[in-house]
C-alpha positions in Angstrom: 224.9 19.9 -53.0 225.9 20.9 -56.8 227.9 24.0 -57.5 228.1 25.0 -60.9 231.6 26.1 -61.9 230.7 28.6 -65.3 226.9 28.9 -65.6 225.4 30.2 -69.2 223.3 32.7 -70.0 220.6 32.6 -71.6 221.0 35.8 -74.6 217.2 35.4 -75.8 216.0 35.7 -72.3 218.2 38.4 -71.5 221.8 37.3 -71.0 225.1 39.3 -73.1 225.8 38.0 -76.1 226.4 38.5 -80.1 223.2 36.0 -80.4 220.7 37.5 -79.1 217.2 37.8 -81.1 216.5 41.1 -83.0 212.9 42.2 -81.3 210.9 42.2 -84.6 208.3 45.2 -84.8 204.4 44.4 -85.8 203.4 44.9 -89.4 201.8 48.0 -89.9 198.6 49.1 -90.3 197.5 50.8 -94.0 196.1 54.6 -93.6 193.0 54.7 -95.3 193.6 56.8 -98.6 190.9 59.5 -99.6 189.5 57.0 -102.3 188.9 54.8 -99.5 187.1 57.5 -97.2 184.7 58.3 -100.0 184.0 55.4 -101.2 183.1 54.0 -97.7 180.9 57.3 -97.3 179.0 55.9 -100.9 178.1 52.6 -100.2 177.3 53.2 -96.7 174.7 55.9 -97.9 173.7 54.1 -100.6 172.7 51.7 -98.3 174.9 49.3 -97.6 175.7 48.3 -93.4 178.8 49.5 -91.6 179.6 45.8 -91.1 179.1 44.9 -94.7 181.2 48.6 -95.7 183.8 47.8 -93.4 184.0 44.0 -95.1 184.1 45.1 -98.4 186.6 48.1 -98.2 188.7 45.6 -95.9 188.7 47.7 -92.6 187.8 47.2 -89.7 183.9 48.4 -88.4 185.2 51.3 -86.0 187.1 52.4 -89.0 184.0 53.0 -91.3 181.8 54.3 -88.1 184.6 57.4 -87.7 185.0 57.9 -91.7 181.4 58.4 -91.4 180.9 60.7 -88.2 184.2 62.7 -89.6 182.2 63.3 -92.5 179.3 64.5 -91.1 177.3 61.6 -92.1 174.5 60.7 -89.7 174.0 57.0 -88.7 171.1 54.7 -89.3 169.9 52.6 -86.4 171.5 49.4 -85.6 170.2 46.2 -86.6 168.6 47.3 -90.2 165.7 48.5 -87.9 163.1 50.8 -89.6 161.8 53.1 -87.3 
């Protein structure tokens, strides 16, 4: 049998310490500016898909879909269908 005289904490893991590691926060996201907003509203009704919008403004797809339903905008069918 082994008994440990002085056992260590660990500070990252959650011992006391001075040492332990500073819990860095995610970067943030960027708000979409109203330059943005419209100019995902023009190339989506000029034609363009949400996927190829969302791509080219550099958002992501459910971004563009609520810029557009916010704006009253109504949506083409999925798929580059033409019904």
């Amino acid at each position: 049998m082994v008994v440990l005289a002085h056992a260590k904490t660990n500070p990252v893991i959650g011992g006391t310490g001075s040492t332990a590691r500073s819990r860095v926060n995610p970067p943030t996201k960027a708000r979409l500016t109203s330059s943005m907003r419209d100019r995902i509203v023009v190339l989506y009704v000029t034609g363009m898909s949400t996927r190829a919008v969302a791509k080219e403004v550099g958002v992501a797809k459910s971004s563009v879909l609520r810029v557009l339903n916010t704006a009253g905008i109504t949506l083409r069918p999925p798929g580059g269908r033409n019904y």
